[in-house]
C-alpha positions as CSV (number, residue, x, y, z in Angstrom):
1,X,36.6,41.8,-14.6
2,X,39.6,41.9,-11.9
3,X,37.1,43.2,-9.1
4,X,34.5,40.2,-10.0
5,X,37.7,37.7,-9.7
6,X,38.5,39.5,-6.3
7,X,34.9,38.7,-5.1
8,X,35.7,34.8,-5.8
9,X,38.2,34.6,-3.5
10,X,36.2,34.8,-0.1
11,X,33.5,32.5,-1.9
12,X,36.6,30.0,-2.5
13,X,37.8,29.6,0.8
14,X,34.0,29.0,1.6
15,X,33.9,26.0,-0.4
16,X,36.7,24.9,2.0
17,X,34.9,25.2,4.8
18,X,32.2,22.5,4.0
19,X,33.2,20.2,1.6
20,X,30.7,17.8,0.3
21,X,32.1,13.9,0.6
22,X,29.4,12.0,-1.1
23,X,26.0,11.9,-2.5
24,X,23.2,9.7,-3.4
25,X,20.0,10.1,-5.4
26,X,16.7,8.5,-4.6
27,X,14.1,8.7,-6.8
28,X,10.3,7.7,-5.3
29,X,6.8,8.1,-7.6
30,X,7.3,11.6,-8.7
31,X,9.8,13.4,-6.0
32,X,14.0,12.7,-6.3
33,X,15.6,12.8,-3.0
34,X,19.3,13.7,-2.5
35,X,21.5,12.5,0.0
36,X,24.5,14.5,1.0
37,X,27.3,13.8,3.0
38,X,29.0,16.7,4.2
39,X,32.3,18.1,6.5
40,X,33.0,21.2,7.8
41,X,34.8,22.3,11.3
42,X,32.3,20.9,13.3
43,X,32.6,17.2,11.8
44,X,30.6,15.3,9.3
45,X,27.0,15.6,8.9
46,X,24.1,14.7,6.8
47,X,22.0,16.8,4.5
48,X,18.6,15.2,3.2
49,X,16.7,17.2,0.3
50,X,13.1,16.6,-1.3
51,X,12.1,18.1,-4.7
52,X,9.5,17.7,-5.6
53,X,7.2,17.6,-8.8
54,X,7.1,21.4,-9.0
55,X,11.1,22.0,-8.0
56,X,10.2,22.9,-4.6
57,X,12.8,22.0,-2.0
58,X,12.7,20.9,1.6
59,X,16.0,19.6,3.8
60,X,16.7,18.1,6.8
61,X,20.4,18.2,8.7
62,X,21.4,15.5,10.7
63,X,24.6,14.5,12.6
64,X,26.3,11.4,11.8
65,X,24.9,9.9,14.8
66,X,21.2,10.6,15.0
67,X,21.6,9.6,11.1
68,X,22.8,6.3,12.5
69,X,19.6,6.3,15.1
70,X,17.1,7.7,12.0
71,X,18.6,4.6,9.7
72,X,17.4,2.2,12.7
73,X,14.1,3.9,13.1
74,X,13.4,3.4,9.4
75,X,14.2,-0.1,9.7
76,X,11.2,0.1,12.4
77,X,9.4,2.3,10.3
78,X,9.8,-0.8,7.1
79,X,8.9,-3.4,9.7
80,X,5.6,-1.9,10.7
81,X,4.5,-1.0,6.9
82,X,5.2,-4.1,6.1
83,X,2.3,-5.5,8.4
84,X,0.0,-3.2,7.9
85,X,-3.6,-4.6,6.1
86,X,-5.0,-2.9,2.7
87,X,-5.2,1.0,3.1
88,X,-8.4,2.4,3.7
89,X,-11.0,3.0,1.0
90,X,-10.6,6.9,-0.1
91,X,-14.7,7.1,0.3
92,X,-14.4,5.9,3.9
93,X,-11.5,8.5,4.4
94,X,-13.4,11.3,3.4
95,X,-16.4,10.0,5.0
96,X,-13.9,10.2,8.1
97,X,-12.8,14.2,6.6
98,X,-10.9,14.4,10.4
99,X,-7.0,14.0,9.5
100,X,-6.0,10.5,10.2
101,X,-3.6,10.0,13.4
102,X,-0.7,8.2,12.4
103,X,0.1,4.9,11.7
104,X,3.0,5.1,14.3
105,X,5.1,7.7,15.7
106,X,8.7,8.0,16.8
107,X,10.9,10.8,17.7
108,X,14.3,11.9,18.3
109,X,15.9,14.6,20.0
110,X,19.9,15.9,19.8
111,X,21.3,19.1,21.4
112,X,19.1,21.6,19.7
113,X,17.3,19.9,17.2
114,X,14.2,17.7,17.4
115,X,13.0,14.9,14.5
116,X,9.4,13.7,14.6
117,X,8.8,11.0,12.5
118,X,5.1,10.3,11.7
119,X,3.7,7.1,9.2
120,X,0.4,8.6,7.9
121,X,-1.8,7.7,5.1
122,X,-3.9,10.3,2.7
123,X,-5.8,9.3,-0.3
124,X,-2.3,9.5,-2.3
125,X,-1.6,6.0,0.0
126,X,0.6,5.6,2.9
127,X,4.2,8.1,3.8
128,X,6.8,8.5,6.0
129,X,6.3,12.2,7.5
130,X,10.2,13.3,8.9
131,X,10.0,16.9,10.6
132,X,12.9,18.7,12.3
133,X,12.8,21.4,14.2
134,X,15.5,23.6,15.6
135,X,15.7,25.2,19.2
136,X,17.1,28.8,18.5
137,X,17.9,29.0,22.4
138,X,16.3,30.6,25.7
139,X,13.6,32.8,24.7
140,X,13.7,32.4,20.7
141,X,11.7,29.5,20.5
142,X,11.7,26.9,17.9
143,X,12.5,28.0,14.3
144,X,9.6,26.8,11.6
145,X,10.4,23.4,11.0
146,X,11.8,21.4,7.6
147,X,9.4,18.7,6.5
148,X,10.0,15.7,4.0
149,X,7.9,13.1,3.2
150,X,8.6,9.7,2.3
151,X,6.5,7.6,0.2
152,X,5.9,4.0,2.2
153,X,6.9,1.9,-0.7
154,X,10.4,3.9,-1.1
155,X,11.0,3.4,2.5
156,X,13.3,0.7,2.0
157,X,15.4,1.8,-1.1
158,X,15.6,5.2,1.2
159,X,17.4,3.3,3.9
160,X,19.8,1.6,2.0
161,X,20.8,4.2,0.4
162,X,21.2,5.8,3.6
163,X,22.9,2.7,5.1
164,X,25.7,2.8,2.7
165,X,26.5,6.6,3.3
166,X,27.0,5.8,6.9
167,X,28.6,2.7,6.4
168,X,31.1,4.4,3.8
169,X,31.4,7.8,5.7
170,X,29.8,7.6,9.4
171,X,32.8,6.7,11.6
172,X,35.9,9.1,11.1
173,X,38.4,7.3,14.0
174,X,39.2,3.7,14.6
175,X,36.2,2.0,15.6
176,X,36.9,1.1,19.2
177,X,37.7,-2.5,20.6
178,X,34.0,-3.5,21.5
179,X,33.0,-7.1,23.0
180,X,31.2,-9.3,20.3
181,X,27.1,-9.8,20.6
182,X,25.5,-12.3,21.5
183,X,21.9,-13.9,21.4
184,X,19.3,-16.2,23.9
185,X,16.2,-18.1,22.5
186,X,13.6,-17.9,24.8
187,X,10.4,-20.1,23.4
188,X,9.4,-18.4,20.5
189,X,11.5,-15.1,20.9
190,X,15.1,-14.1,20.4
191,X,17.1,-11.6,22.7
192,X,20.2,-9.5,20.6
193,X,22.6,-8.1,23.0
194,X,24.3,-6.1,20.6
195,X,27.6,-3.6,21.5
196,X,28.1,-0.3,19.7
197,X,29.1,3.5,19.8
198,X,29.1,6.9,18.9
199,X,30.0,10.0,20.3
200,X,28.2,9.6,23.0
201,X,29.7,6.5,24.2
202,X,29.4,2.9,24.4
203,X,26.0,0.5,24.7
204,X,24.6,-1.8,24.8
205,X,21.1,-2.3,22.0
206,X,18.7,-5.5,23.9
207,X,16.6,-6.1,20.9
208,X,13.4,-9.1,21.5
209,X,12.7,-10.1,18.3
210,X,9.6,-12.6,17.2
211,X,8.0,-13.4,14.0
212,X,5.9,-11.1,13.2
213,X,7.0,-8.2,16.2
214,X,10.6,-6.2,16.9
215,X,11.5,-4.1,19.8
216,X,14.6,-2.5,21.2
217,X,16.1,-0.4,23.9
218,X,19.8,1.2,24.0
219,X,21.2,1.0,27.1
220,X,24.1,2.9,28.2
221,X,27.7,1.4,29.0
222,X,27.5,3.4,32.6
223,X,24.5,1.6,33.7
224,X,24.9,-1.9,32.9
225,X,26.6,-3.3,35.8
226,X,23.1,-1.3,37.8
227,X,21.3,-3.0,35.1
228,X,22.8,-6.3,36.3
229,X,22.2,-6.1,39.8
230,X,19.0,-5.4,39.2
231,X,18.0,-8.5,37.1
232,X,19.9,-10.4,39.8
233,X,17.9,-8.5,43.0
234,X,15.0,-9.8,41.1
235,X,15.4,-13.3,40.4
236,X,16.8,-13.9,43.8
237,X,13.2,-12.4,45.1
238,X,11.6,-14.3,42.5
239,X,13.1,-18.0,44.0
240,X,12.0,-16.7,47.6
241,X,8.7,-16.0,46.7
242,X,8.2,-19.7,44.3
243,X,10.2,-21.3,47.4
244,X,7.4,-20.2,50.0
């Protein structure tokens, strides 16, 4: 007995190491997805896990921040679903029997790790295919990469769940003094200019948002002021030319 409570004691200190701060369960059609936030010496980070039907397990890791960036993409991800027609007939799919392209693609890559996010539809309806692979360094390759997949109509109840996580856990120091956002109508569109940061730094997110159509781009703090000049080079050419 006393050497089996001498092994506990390294395995105690591990469970220092990486504490886990919060979870969440999300259930979607027949697979449960868990949520975990976690914090070792490195910082917080995010573990995601699939089960499904049969007990089998995949899992993704993400930093806090690309979990902020995958939460935004999702919100893309819902946007686009939500406009798609009627799936296709399964006949025609098979008909078809080449495996569809998807429905729209995004990816994300931090330090070593690369996320490719795929919507695709099989006979079993529409998904949210997330991949991650990790760069083992010079000469090593890519390690085999963690896959989950998302059923479309969870998509939403995914991100919110998500959403909180990061809202609850994602910042651990005093959110910095950042200048408040601001908004221009332009006929039928809007333009966010929105201020944020992570660890990277400070930016700016220009979002032009219609009706029925969203698009964004994050622009760096240390380029604005190029940024600006440049808009102004422009319209300043721009009156020249309509002055002619």
């Amino acid at each position: 007995g006393g050497g089996g409570g001498g092994g506990g004691g390294p395995g105690g200190g591990l469970q220092h190491e990486t504490q886990e701060l919060a979870s969440k369960r999300v259930d979607i059609q027949n697979k449960r997805f868990y949520l975990d936030v976690k914090q070792n010496a490195k910082g917080r980070f995010l573990k995601i896990a699939e089960v499904g039907a049969g007990g089998n397990k995949s899992r993704l890791t993400l930093s806090m921040s690309v979990a902020v960036e995958f939460r935004d993409y999702l919100g893309d991800f819902i946007e686009h679903y939500a406009q798609l027609g009627p799936s296709q007939p399964p006949e025609l799919a098979q008909a078809a029997d080449e495996p569809r392209r998807a429905l729209k693609s995004e990816f994300l890559v931090r330090e070593n790790r690369k996320y490719y996010m795929d919507l695709k539809e099989n006979q079993r309806g529409r998904f949210l295919r997330v991949r991650q692979t990790v760069n083992r360094g010079p000469g090593l390759g890519s390690t085999q990469g963690q896959t989950i997949a998302l059923p479309a109509q969870g998509l939403i109840e995914f991100r919110d769940a998500l959403a909180k996580l990061i809202d609850d856990y994602g910042v651990e120091e005093e959110p910095a003094e950042l200048p408040e956002g601001t908004s221009l109508t332009v006929d039928n569109k809007r333009f966010f200019f929105d201020v944020g940061s992570n660890k990277y730094g400070v930016f700016m997110r220009v979002s032009e948002v219609k009706p029925t159509y969203r698009n964004s781009i994050t622009v760096p703090y240390k380029v604005w002021a190029k940024f600006g000049h440049t808009f102004c080079k422009y319209s300043d050419e721009m009156k020249k030319i309509q002055e002619k």
